[in-house]
TIRO-2110 file (N, C-alpha, C; in Angstrom, 1 decimal):
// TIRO-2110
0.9, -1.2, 0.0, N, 1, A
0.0, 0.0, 0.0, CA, 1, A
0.9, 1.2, 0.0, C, 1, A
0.2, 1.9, -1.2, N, 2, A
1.6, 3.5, -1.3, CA, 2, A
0.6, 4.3, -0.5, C, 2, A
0.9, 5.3, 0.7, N, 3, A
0.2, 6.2, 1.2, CA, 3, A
0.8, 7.4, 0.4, C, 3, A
1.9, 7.8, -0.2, N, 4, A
2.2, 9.0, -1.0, CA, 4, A
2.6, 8.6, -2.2, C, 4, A
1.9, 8.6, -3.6, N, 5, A
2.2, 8.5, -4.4, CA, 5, A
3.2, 9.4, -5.6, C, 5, A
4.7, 9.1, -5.9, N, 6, A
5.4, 9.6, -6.6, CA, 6, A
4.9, 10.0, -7.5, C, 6, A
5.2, 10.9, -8.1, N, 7, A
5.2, 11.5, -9.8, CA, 7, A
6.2, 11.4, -10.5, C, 7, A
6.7, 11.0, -11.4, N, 8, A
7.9, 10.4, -11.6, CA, 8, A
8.3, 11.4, -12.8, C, 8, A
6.7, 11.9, -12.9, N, 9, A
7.2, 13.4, -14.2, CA, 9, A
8.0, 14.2, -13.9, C, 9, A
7.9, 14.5, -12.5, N, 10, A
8.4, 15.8, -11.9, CA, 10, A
9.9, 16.1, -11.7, C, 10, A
10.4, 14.3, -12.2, N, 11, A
11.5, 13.6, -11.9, CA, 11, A
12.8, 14.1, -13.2, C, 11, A
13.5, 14.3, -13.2, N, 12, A
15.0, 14.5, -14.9, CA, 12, A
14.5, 13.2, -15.3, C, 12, A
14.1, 13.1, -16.7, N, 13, A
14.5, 12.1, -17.4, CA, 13, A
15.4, 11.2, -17.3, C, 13, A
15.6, 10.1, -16.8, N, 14, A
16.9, 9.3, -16.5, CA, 14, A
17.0, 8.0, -16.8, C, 14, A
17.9, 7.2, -17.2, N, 15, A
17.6, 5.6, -17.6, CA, 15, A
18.0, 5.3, -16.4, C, 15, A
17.6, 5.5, -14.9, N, 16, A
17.7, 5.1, -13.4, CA, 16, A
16.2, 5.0, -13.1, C, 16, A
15.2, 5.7, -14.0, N, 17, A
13.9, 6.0, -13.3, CA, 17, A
13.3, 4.2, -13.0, C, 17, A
13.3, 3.8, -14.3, N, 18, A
13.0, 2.1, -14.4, CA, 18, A
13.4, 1.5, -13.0, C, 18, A
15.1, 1.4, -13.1, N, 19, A
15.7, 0.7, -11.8, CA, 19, A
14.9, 1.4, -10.2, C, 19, A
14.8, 3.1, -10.5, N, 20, A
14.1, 3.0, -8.7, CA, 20, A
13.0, 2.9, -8.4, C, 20, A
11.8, 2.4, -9.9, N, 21, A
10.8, 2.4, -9.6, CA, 21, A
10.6, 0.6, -8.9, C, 21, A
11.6, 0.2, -9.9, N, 22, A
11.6, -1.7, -9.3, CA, 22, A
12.2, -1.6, -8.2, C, 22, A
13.2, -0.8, -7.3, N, 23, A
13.6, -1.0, -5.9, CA, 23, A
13.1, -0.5, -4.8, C, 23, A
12.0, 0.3, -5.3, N, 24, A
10.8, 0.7, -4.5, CA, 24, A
10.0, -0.4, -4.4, C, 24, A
9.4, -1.0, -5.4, N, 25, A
8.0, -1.7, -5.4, CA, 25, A
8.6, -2.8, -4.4, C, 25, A
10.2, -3.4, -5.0, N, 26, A
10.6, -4.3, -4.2, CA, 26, A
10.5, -4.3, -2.7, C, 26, A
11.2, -3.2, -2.3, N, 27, A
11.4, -3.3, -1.0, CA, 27, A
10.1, -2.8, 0.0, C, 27, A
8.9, -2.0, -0.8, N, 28, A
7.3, -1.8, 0.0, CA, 28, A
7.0, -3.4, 0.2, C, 28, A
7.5, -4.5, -0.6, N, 29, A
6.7, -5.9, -0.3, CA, 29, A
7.3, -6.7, 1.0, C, 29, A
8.3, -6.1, 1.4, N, 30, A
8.3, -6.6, 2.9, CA, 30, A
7.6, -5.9, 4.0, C, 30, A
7.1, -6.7, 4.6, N, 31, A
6.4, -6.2, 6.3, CA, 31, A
7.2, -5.9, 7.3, C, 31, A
8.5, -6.8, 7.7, N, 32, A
9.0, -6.6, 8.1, CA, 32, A
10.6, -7.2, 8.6, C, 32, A
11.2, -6.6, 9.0, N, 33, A
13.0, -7.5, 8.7, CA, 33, A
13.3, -8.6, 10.1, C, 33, A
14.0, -9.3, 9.4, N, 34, A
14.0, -10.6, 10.3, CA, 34, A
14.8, -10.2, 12.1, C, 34, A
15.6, -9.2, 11.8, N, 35, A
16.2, -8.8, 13.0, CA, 35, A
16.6, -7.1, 12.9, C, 35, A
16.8, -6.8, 14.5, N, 36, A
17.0, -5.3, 14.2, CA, 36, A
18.0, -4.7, 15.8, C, 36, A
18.8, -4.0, 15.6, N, 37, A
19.8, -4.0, 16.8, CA, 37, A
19.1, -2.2, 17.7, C, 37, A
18.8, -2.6, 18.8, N, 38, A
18.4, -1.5, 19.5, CA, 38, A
19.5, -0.7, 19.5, C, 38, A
19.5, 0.3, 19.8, N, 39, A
20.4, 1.3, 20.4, CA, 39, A
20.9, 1.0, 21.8, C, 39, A
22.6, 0.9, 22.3, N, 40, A
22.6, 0.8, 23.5, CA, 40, A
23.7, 2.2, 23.8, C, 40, A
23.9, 2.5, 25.3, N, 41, A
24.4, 3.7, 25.4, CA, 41, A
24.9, 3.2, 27.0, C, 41, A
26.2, 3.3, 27.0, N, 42, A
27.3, 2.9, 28.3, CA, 42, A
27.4, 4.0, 29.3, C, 42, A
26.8, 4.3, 30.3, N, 43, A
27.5, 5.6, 31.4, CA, 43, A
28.3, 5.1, 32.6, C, 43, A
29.3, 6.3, 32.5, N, 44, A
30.4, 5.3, 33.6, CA, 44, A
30.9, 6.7, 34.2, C, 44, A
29.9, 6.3, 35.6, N, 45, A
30.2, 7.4, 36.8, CA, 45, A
31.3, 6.3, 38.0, C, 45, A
31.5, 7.3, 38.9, N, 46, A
32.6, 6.7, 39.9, CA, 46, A
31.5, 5.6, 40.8, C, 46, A
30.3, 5.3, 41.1, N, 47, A
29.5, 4.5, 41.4, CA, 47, A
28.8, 3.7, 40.7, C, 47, A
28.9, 4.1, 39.6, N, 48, A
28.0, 3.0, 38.8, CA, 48, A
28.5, 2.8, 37.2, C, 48, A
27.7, 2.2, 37.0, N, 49, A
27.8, 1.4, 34.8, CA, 49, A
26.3, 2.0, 35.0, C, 49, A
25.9, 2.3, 33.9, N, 50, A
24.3, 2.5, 33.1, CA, 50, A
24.4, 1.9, 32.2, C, 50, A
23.6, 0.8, 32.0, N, 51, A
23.7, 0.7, 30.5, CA, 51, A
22.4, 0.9, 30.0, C, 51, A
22.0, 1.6, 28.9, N, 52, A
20.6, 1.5, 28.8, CA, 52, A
20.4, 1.6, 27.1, C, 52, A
19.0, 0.9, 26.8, N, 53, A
19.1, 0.7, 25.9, CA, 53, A
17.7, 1.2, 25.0, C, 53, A
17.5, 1.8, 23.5, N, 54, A
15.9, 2.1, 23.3, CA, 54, A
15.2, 1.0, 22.8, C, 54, A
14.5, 0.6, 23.5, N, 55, A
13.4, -0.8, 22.7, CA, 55, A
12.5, -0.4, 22.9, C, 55, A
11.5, 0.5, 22.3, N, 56, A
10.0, 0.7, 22.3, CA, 56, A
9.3, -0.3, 21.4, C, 56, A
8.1, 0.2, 22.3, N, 57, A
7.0, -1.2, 22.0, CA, 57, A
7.4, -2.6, 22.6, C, 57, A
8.3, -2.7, 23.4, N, 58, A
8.8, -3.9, 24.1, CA, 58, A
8.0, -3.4, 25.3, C, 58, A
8.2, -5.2, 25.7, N, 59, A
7.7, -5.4, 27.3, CA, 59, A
8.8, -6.0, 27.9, C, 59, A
8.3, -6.2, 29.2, N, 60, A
9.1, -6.5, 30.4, CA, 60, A
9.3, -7.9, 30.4, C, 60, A
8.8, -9.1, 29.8, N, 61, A
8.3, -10.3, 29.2, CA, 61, A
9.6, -10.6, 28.2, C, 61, A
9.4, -9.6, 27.4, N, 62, A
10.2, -10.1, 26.1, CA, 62, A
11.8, -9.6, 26.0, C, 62, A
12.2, -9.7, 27.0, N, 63, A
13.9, -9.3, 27.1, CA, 63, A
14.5, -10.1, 28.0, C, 63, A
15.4, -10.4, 27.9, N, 64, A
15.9, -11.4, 28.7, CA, 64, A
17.6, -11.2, 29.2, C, 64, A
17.8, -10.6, 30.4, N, 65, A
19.1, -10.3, 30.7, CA, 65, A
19.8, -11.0, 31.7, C, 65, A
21.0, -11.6, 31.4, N, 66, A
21.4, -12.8, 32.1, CA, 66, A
23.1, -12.8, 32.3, C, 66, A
23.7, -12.5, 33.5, N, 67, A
25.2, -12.6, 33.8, CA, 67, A
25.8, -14.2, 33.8, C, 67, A
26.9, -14.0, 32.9, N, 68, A
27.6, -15.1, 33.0, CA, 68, A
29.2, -14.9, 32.6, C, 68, A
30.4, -15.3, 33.7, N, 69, A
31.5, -14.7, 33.6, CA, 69, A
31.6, -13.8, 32.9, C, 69, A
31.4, -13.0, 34.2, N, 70, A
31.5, -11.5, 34.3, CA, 70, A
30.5, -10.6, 32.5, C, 70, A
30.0, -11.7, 31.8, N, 71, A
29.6, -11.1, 31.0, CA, 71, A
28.3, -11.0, 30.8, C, 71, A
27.6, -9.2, 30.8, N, 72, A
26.2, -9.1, 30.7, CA, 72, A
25.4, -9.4, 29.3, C, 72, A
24.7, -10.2, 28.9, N, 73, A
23.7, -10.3, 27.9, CA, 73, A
22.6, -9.7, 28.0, C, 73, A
22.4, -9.4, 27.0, N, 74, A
20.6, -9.0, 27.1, CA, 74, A
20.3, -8.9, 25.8, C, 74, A
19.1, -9.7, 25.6, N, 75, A
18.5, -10.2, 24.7, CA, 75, A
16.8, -9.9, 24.5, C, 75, A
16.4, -10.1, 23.4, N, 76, A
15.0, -9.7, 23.5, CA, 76, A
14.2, -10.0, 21.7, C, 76, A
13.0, -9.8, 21.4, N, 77, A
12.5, -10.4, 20.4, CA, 77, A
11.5, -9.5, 20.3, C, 77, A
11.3, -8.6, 19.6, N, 78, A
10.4, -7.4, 19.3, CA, 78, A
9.6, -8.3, 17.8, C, 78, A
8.0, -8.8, 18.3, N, 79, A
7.2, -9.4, 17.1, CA, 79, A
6.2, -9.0, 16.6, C, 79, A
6.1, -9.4, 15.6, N, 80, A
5.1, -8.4, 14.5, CA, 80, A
4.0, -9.6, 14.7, C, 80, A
2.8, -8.5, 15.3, N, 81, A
1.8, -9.6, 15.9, CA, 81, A
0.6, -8.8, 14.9, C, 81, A
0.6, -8.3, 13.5, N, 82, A
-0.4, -8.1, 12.8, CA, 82, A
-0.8, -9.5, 12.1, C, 82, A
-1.9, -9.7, 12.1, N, 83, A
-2.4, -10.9, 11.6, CA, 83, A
-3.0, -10.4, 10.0, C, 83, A
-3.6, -9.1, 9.6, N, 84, A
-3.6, -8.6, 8.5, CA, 84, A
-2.5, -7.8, 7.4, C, 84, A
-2.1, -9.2, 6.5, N, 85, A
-1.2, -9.1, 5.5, CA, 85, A
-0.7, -7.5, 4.7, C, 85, A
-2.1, -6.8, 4.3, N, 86, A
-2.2, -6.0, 3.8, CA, 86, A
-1.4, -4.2, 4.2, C, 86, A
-1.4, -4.4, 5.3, N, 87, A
-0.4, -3.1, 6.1, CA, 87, A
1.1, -2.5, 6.0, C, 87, A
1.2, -1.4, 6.1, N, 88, A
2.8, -1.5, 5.8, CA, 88, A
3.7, -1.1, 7.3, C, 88, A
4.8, -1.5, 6.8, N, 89, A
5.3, -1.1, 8.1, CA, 89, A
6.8, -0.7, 7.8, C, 89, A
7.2, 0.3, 8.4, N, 90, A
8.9, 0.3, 8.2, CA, 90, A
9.7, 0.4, 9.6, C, 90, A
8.7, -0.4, 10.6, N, 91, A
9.2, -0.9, 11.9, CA, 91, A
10.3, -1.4, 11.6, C, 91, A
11.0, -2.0, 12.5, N, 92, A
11.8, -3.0, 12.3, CA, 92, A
11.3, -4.2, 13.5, C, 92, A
11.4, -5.4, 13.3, N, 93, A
11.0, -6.8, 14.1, CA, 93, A
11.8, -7.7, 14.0, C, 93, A
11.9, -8.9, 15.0, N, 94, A
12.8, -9.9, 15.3, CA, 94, A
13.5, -9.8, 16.2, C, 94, A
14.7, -10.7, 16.2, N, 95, A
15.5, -10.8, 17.3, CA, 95, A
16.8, -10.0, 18.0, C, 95, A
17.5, -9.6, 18.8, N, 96, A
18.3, -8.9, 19.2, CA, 96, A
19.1, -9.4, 20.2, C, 96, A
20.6, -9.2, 20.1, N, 97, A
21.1, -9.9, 21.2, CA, 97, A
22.7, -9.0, 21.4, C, 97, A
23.0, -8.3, 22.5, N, 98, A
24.2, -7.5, 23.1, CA, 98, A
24.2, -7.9, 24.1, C, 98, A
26.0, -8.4, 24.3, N, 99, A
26.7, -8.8, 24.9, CA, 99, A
27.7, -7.1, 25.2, C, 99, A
28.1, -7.0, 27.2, N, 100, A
29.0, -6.6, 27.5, CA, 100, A
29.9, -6.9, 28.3, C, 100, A
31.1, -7.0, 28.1, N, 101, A
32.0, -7.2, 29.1, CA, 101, A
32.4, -6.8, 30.4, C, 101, A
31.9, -7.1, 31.3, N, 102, A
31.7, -6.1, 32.5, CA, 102, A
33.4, -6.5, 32.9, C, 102, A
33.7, -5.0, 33.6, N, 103, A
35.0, -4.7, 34.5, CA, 103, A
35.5, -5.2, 35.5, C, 103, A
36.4, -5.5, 36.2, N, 104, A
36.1, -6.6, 37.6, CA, 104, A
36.2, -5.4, 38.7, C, 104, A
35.2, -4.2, 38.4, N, 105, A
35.4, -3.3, 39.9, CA, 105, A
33.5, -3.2, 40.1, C, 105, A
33.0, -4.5, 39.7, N, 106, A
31.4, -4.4, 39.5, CA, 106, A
31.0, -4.9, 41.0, C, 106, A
29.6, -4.8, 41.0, N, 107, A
29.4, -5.5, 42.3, CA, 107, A
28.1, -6.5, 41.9, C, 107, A
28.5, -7.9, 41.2, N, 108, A
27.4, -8.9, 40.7, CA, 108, A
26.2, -9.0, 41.0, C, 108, A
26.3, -8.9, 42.7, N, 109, A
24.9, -9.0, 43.2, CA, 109, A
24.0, -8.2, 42.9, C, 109, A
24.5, -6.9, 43.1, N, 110, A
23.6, -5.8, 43.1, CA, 110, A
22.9, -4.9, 41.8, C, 110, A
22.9, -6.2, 40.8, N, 111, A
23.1, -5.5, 39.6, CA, 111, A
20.7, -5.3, 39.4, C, 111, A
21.0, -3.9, 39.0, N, 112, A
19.1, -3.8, 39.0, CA, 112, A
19.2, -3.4, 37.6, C, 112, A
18.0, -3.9, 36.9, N, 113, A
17.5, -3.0, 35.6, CA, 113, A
16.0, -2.6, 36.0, C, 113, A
15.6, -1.4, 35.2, N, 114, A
14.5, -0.9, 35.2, CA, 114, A
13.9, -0.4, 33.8, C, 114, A
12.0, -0.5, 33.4, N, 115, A
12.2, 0.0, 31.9, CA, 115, A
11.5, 1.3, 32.1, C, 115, A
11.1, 2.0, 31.4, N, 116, A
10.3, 3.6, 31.2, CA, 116, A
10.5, 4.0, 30.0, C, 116, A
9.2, 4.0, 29.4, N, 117, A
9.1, 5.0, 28.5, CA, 117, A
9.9, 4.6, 27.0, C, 117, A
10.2, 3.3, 27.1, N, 118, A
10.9, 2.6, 26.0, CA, 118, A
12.5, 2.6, 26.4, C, 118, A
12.9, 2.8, 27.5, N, 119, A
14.2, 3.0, 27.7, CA, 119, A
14.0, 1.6, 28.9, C, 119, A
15.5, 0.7, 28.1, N, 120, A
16.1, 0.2, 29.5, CA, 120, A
16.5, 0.5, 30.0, C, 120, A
16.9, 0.2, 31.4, N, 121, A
18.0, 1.0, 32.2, CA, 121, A
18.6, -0.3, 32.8, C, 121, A
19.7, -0.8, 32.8, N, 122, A
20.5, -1.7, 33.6, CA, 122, A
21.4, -0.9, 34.3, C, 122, A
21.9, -1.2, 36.1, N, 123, A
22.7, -0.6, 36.9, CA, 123, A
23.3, -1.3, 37.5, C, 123, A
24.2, -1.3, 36.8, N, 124, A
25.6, -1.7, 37.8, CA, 124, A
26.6, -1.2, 38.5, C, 124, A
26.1, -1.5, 40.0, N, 125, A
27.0, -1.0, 40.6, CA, 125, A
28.7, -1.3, 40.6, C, 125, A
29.5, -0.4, 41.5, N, 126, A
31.0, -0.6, 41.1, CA, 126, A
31.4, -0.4, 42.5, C, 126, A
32.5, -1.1, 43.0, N, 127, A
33.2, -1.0, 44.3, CA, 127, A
33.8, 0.1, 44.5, C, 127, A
33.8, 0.4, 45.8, N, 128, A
34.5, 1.4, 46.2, CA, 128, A
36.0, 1.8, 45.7, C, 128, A
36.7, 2.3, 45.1, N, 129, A
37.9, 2.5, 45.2, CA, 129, A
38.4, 2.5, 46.0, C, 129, A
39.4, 1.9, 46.3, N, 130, A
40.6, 1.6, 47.4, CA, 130, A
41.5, 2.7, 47.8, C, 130, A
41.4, 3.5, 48.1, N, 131, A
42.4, 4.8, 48.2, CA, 131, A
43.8, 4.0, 48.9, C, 131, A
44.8, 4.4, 48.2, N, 132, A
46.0, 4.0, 48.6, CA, 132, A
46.2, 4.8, 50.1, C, 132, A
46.7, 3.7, 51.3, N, 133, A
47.5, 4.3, 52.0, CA, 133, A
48.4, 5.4, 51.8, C, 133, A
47.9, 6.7, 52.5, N, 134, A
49.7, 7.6, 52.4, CA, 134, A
50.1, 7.7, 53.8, C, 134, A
51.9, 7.5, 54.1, N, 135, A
52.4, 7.3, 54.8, CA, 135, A
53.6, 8.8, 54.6, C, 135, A
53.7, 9.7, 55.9, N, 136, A
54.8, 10.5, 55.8, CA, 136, A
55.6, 10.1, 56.2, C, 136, A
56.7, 10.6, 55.8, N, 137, A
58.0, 10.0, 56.6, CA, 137, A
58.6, 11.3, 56.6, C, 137, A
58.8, 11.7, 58.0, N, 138, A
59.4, 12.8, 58.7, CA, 138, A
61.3, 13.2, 58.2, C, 138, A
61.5, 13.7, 58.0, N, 139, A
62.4, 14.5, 57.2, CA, 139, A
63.7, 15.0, 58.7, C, 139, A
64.8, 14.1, 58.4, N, 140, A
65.4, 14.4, 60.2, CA, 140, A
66.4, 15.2, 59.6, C, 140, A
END
């Protein structure tokens, strides 16, 4: 279904017009792509990792995040639940999957995620820094 139809007069004469009208028509006959990579975005304050990521139109159901040596996954399956053929879409749908290597100044247990507004939010905490002993040594 074309909701804005081209004019192809309005167009320079070109022996390209043929080829974009066939890579148009082609690519309107998909619904939708087999996979699509969200956006992720790293914040690194002295207490924590953010990682957060945009998946809108996701639920809390359909993501799946899981530590294993030291490494965070998160995964998820955004699906195209139209049951009428005829619609267009230039969503994107399917599966997704980022992997991060976490640091060894994390703190495993305490790791929280939260969603809002199409944003994940994963939080991982980070250990205290160890401040080096300082020692004077008196000057005789």
């Amino acid at each position: 279904m074309k909701l804005i139809t081209w004019n192809s007069t309005a167009r320079p004469i070109s022996i390209f017009n043929d080829f974009d009208n066939f890579l148009n028509d082609f690519s309107s006959s998909f619904n939708y792509s087999s996979s699509w990579e969200p956006k992720f975005e790293v914040l690194n304050t002295d207490t924590i990792y953010c990682i957060r990521a945009e998946i809108p139109g996701m639920s809390k159901k359909d993501i799946d995040i899981e530590l294993e040596n030291n490494t965070l996954s998160i995964s998820g399956d955004r699906k195209w639940n139209d049951k009428d053929q005829n619609n267009y879409s230039e969503f994107s749908y399917g599966k997704f999957y980022r992997s991060f290597n976490l640091p060894e100044d994390v703190k495993e247990n305490n790791i929280k995620a939260s969603m809002k507004d199409g944003i994940l939010s994963v939080q991982v905490p980070r250990l205290e820094k160890v401040k080096p002993e300082v020692k004077k040594i008196a000057i005789k």
